[in-house]
Every structure is written in structure tokens, then in C-alpha cells.
C-alpha positions, 0 to 999 in steps of 0.5 A: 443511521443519519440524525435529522436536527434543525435549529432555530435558523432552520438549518439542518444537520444531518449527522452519520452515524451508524449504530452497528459499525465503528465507521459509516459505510455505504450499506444498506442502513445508510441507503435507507437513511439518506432516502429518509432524510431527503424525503423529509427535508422535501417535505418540510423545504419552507422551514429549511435555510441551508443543510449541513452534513457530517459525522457522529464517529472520529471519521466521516465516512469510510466509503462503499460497502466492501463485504458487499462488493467483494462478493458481486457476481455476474448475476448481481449487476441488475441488483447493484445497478439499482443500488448505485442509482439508488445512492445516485439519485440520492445525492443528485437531490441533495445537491438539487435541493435548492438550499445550500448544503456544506459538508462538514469533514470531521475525520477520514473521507475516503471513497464514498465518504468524499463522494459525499462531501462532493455532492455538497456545495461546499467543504470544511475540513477539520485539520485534525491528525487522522482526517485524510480525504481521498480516491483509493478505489483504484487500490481496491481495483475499483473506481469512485462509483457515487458520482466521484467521477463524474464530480471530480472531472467537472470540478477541476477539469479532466487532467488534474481530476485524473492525475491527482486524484482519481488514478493515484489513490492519493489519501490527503490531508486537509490542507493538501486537498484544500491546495488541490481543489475538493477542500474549500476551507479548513477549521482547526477545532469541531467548534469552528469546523460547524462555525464557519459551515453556517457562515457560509449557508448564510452568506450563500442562500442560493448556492448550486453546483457549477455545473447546475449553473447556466453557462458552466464550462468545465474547467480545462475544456470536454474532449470537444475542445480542440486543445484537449482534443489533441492532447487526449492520446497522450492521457492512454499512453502515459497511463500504459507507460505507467502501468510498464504494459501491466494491463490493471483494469482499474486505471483503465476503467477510470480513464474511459469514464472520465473521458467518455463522461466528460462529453456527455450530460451529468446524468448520461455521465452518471451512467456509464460510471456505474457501467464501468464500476459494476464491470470491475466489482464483478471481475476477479481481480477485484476480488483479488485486491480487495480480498488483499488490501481490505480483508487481510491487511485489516486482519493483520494490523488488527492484531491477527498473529499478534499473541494475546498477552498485555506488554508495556509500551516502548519508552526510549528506543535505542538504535545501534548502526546510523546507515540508511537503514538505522537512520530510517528506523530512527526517524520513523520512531522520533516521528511517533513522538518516541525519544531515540538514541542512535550509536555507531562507532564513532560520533561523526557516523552516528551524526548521519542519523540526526533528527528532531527527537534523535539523540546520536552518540558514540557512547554506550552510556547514552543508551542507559534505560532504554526499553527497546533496542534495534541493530542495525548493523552489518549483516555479520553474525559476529559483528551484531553479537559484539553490539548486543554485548556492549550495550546490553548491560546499560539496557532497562530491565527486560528490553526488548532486543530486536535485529534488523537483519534481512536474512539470518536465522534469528535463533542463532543471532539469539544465542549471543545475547543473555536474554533469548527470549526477548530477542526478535527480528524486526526486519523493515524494509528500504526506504524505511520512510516509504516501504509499510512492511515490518517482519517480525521474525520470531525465534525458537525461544523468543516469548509471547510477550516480546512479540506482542510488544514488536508488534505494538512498537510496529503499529505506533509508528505505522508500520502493518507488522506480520508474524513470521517463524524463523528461517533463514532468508525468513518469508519475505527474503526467501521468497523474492530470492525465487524471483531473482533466481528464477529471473538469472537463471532465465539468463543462464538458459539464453533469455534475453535480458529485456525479455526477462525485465518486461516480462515481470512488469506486464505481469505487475511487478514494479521493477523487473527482477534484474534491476532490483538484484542490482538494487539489492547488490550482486555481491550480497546476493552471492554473500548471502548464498554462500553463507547457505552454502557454508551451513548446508554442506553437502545438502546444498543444490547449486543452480546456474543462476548462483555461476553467474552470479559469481561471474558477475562479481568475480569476473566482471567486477559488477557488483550491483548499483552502489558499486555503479555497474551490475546487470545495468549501467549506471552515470551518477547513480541512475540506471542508463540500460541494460549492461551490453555483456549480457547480450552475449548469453541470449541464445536461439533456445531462450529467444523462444521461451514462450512470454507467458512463460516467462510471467508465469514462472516468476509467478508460480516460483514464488507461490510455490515457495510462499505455500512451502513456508505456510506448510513448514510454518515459517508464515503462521498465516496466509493473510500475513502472506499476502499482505507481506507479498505486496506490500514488502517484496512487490508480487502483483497487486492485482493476484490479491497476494502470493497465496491468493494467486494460487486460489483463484488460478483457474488451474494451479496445479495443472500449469504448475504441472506443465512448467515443471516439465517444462522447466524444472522440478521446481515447478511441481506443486506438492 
């Protein structure tokens, strides 16, 4: 796991490299090896002028062991409290040992890995295009429990550790981490990367951690200083005023242990780091994150759902519409290095999509030979069948035809095309730049190998692509659709509208459901229903969520945000509160809708309708659920995903039993 190499200077390199994993981790190997390692380098001190650490594989370390601590019980605490002093004490003696010691960051240093490199004495990293460092803990609902903590706030001070660092899950280049305090120097190629760590050893013989030094003071004063005495409230309060009154553990956790060891030694600080980590490994909502966003995003952006079949890789991708959407798909492509041409009707509209690498035009010429085209036009049937017959005949043989739309049945839009199947929804979601989520839709006679080379393009410019069968509204449209339905319909009944808004986020929602259907626009809300409505006839069940939402646009003339009022009021496009007309439908009966209630029905909504599309098969899998219900449509982390919420409820059935008598037949679980 760790090589042991000393040149003729007698410095050591200390390479890791474990032989039965892709990336180093913190497992039981790297333990056993860094114990190795130290006890030699004790024993031969005399001979050893500096140490350098790094890696063996194209990353440095990916951190702590997670299919060890995503099983962590109760009854594992003593267990993993030997571990984590075990890995402790381990660093602690290197940092001690007396000699300098560099990191050399050759690849990603996230979690445990960056806990590493701080137990050095200096860091070099390489400035290479994967090499990012950083905290993600809090991601996972965990914190940095090697010492990271404890390092980081006697590094840079207790303020800029938390805000930057340690509570943000902030993954940094190295130029970046450099400007912000854990990077002291950043090399351009491996050569010099292991060049400038012996400069440094030998120009450092009795280099020390800071606060090994006498007189060190931590930087921005310990919460005995007076000035950050008086500033320490208001680190809990904006910390809750973030979390919008969702009570994550993670971040909580974080803050007491930086506090609570900033006043106390090193050792003593050490401690309660690991107390507070081994309270978050054995709780639930761990479990429930790191089942989430490790175990099933890695399986859906390993290719879980993606069809065993070799394609081609995209060439020349051609984008036909240059709105908000169209230039971010654009510019995500370009920044994979791919060519992009960009049509809309006229070269002045399709000048809004310009980019370094992005070609606009108005002709259907200038897609010629492209292999892969994207729509992105309005949400009109008739509209995106008259862009896919322009510009298909100019198209390179067998190209890959993808729409965009958020919405309609991708098996429809396909009968409108000479090639049905290679037609595939790509649905992104906004801001294309931002949002990580890409929904490949896959119609009834789309072929395996057109999903197989959506899902390729998806990976190369970094998006994490989930599967999903054809429907209308698909996974991710239909699902949210619950929420905003359930949320509008509290409204109907007489819930105050602040009541409904902080109910979803102090259950974890990142906006509350009102705001976002201003965001998404009342008047496509209701367009989009009455599209269903149209094709569904008689089978159509109206809800008082759908007569106030057309009261809102047909009476009200409150269409959403961009027409600058809905449910909010707006001055120069930002929200200014809640619209005054709505507290006109409160009612006595809907002021005493218990709050709990109101959390879990937006919950229980959505898990019920995201267990429906896995049962009809519109979600081929529950990893694509979950990692789609978080990372596209804003279900809470802390559940582990929509489907996941439903697992580790302590009784799923007998609450959804209870709010569907409650509040509806929409509630009782199947």
C-alpha cells in the first residue's frame, strides 16, 4: 500500500498505492501501511533528511473508507474510535517526526486525502486538469475526522476554515486552494511537482507545524479572544439561517467541533473531532446520504442504466434554439472541447448563444455533418417537428436526434422525424452551467445504441445522466409536479402561504414550493395541464390546486417571475414577498393543519409517485430515482433520495395510511 524509497540525500518518499483499489483509500491496507511506515522511518531517523508523500495512481487519496462507514452501528463506536486514533496518532507522528515533511498532491485530494497533505509541513500541487482538494464530508453528512478539523481551524483561523472550507464541500483547484491557504506552491508537470518538495526539505531542516511552535497563536484569535467572543453567536445563527431551519446534522456538528476545539489543545481537540464523527457515522442520515451521493451516483455515472453496446463518440454537435437553455447546452458542449453550431431563426437571436468553440447562424447549411443535434426550442410539438424536418436532411448519417423538452412524450415528438430510432430525450435542467442532472428519456422505439451514445456525450461534458422510459412529464417533471401540486393545493384548503413555504425548507428543500412554480412560470404550469388535460379526456381528475392556478393567470394576470408577479412580488426581477392576495384564502381550518403535516405530505407525495414510475417503469432503477430526486428536482439530501426516503422511514405505510385519510386517496401506498 505505501512504498518506502530513500535516496542518496536520504530523503524518503513515501508512495500510495494501494493494489487492490483504483484510488487510495483510508481502509484497513492504508492503516496497517502508514503504521509500517512510520515505525521504519523511527528506526532509521539518523539516515532520513526530509520526507515526501504522494501518490502511485492519477489521484492522491480519495479519502475515508466509505463502505465501512456506511455500515457503522451503534455497537461499532468503540471499534471505530480505535480506528480513527489509530489513523490520528499515525499522522500526529509524522508531523512530529522531526524532519520536514512535503506532500506532493499529484491528483484529487478530497476528504482523507487532504487530511493527509495537512498533517505535512508543506504542500505542492500538481496543476493538473483532475487535481481538485477539498472537504466534502459535509455532502456525505459526515465531517473531516483525520484531524481535518482540528488542522484546518489552526491553519487559517476559525472563520475562514469554517466558510471556506469545511461547511461548503467546496472541491478546489489548486491555484484556488493555493489562494485560500491549504496549497503553499503549485508545479505545472510531476517533474517539478517532486523538484520543488526537495527544494523545499532542504532549505527547511527544522520545519514544524505551527502550532508545534512556541508562541503560536491561531490566526483570527480562540473564542477566548475577546473580538471573536463576541462574534461567536452569530456563526450558529447564520449557519441555521442557511440551513432555511432544516436541521442537517452535518453542518452542526462541524461548527461545534471547531469551536468547542479551538479552546482546548491539540490532542484534547482531536478527541472531540472524532466524538462528533462517530455520532454522525452511526446515525441514519448519514447512511442515507452516503447511500445516495457515493453508492448511487457512482453506479449511475459508471454506466448502470447505460446499454451495453460500443457507439461512436459525438463529433460536431449542432443545437437548434439559442434561449437560456440552448446557449447553456451549447456552452457545456464547447467546454468539453466539442465544435457546436447554434441555429435559430435569425442570426441575431442565435448570436445570444456565442462562445469560444460555438458557431451561430441562421442557416441549415452551417449544421452540415453534424452527428448529434439537440432542440431546444419552445415546448410545442408542431414547432420542434418543423426544426427536426429542416434540418435533418443536412445532418451526417445516422445522427443522433435528442430534444430537450422537459415534458412531452418523447414517442410522440419521434413520429415526426425519418429516424425514430435514434431520437432521444435529453432533458437539462437550468442553469445548464450549474444543475448536474441530464435525463435521458428514451422513447418506445429509440434503439440501444442511441441511448448508449446520449449517455457518453452526457458524461463528457459532465453531466451524471439517468435513464428513464417515456411518459409524459417523464421522472423528474412528473414528480416535482407533486410538489407543486400538493403545495397549491394547501393553499386552496386555506394553509397559509409562509406556512407552506417554510415547511419545505425545514424539511430540506432548497426553495419552497411556491417560489419555485414562480420560477418554473404559472402560465406553463397550467399550459402544460391543459396539454394533459386535452389528451386525457374524460380520464382526467381535476384538483383545486389546477382552479387556482388558473385563477392566478386568468384572473390575476400573475403569470410567474419573468412576467414579474405570481405567488411573489418582484422589483427588478428579485423576489420582494410573499403576493398580499394570498392571505386572503388562509382559513381557521388550514391555520390548523398540523406542520409536520404539511413536511410530510410533500414528502410522501413525491415518494409515492417516484414508487409508481419504478412500478410502471418509467425509472428503470431506484439509484436513477435517487440521485435524480436530488440532484435534478431538490428532494432533500438528508432522505438519501426519494426512493430511499421511503426504505428508512421508520413506518412508510402506516403514515402514508394515516395522511391519506387525513388528506386524500393520494396518500395510500399501493
Amino acid at each position: 500500500m505505501i512504498r518506502y524509497d530513500r535516496d542518496a540525500d536520504g530523503v524518503v518518499t513515501l508512495t500510495m498505492d494501494d493494489p487492490d483499489q483504483s484510488a487510495n483509500t483510508m481502509n484497513a491496507a492504508y492503516v496497517a501501511a502508514m503504521t509500517a511506515a512510520l515505525d521504519r522511518l523511527e528506526a532509521e531517523r539518523d539516515e532520513v533528511t526530509g520526507v515526501i508523500v504522494t501518490s502511485g495512481k492519477t489521484t492522491f487519496f480519495a479519502g475515508g473508507d466509505v463502505p465501512l462507514m456506511s455500515t457503522a452501528t451503534e455497537q461499532d463506536a468503540p471499534a471505530l474510535r480505535d480506528l480513527l486514533g489509530t489513523i490520528k496518532r499515525d499522522l500526529r507522528r509524522l508531523e512530529t517526526y522531526g524532519r520536514p515533511v512535503v506532500a506532493a498532491v499529484n491528483g484529487a485530494a478530497l476528504g482523507g486525502g487532504l487530511e493527509i497533505a495537512l498533517a505535512c509541513h508543506h504542500r505542492v500541487a500538481l496543476d493538473a486538469p483532475g487535481t481538485r482538494l477539498g472537504f466534502p464530508e459535509v455532502t456525505l453528512g459526515l465531517l473531516p475526522g483525520a484531524g481535518g478539523v482540528t488542522r484546518t481551524v489552526r491553519m487559517l483561523g476559525l472563520a475562514p476554515a469554517l466558510t471556506t472550507w469545511l461547511l461548503t464541500g467546496r472541491r478546489m483547484r489548486p491555484q484556488d486552494a493555493r489562494e485560500n491557504g491549504l496549497v503553499d506552491e503549485v508545479a505545472a508537470t510531476p517533474a517539478e511537482l517532486v523538484t520543488r518538495a526537495k527544494e523545499w526539505i532542504g532549505k527547511n531542516p527544522g520545519a514544524a507545524q505551527p502550532w508545534d511552535r512556541p508562541g503560536y497563536r491561531m490566526p483570527g484569535g480562540t473564542p477566548a479572544t475577546p473580538k471573536l467572543a463576541a462574534q461567536l453567536p452569530a456563526f450558529a445563527a447564520t449557519l441555521r439561517k442557511q440551513l432555511k431551519g432544516n436541521r442537517l446534522p452535518a453542518p452542526e456538528a462541524i461548527l461545534a467541533t471547531a469551536v468547542e476545539g479551538a479552546q482546548v489543545d491539540f490532542a484534547t481537540a482531536e478527541l472531540i473531532e472524532t466524538r462528533h464523527l462517530i455520532t454522525l457515522l452511526t446515525g441514519q442520515i448519514a447512511k442515507n446520504m452516503m447511500g445516495a451521493l457515493f453508492f448511487d451516483l457512482r453506479a449511475v455515472n459508471g454506466g448502470l442504466a447505460r446499454p451495453r453496446v460500443e457507439v461512436l463518440p459525438a463529433t460536431k454537435i449542432a443545437v437548434l434554439g439559442a434561449g437560456m437553455m440552448g446557449a447553456g447546452i451549447a456552452q457545456a458542449c464547447a467546454r468539453a472541447g466539442l465544435p457546436v453550431v447554434v441555429k435559430d431563426v435569425t442570426p441575431e437571436l442565435a448570436e445570444r448563444a456565442a462562445g469560444p468553440g460555438i458557431v451561430t447562424t441562421a442557416d441549415v447549411e452551417d449544421l452540415r455533418g453534424c452527428d448529434v443535434v439537440i432542440e431546444a426550442v419552445f415546448e410545442d410539438p408542431a414547432l420542434k417537428a418543423k426544426v427536426f424536418a429542416e434540418v435533418e436532411p443536412v445532418l451526417a448519417p445516422g445522427a443522433l436526434l435528442a430534444s430537450n423538452t422537459s415534458t412531452l412524450p418523447i414517442t410522440g415528438l419521434a413520429g415526426s422525424v425519418g429516424r425514430p430510432a435514434d431520437f432521444i430525450g435529453m432533458h437539462f435542467f437550468s442553469p445548464v452551467g450549474r444543475m448536474p442532472l441530464l435525463e435521458i428519456v428514451v422513447g418506445e422505439r429509440t434503439r440501444d445504441e442511441a441511448v448508449a451514445r446520449a449517455f457518453d456525450l452526457g458524461r463528457r461534458i459532465g453531466k451524471t445522466p439517468i435513464v428513464v422510459n417515456d411518459g409524459r412529464g417523464f421522472f423528474t417533471s412528473r414528480v416535482i409536479g407533486k410538489f407543486l401540486d400538493e403545495a397549491i393545493g394547501m393553499l386552496a384548503e386555506g394553509v397559509p402561504a409562509p406556512s407552506i413555504e417554510q415547511a419545505a425548507l425545514q424539511a430540506g428543500y432548497p426553495t419552497g414550493p411556491l417560489a419555485l412554480a414562480d420560477e418554473v412560470s404559472l402560465a406553463l404550469v397550467q399550459r402544460i395541464r391543459r396539454q394533459y388535460e386535452a389528451v386525457s379526456g374524460d380520464g382526467f381528475v381535476r384538483q383545486p390546486s389546477h382552479d387556482l392556478v388558473d385563477a392566478m393567470v386568468d384572473k390575476h394576470d400573475r403569470p410567474g417571475r419573468a412576467g414579474g408577479r405570481g405567488f411573489y412580488t418582484y422589483a427588478d426581477g428579485k423576489r420582494t414577498g410573499l403576493w398580499d392576495g394570498l392571505a386572503e384564502l388562509a382559513t381557521d381550518e388550514g391555520r390548523a393543519v398540523p406542520f409536520p403535516d404539511l413536511q410530510d405530505r410533500f414528502l410522501f407525495a413525491e415518494a409515492l409517485d417516484a414508487r409508481a414510475c419504478l412500478d410502471e417503469g418509467v425509472l428503470r432503477t431506484e439509484e436513477d430515482g435517487n440521485v435524480g430526486s436530488i440532484l435534478g428536482i431538490g428532494f432533500p439530501a438528508w432522505t438519501g433520495g426519494v426512493l430511499r426516503f421511503a426504505h428508512q422511514h421508520a413506518d412508510f405505510p402506516g403514515r402514508a395510511t394515516e395522511l391519506a385519510a387525513r388528506y386524500g386517496d393520494r396518500f395510500m401506498p399501493s
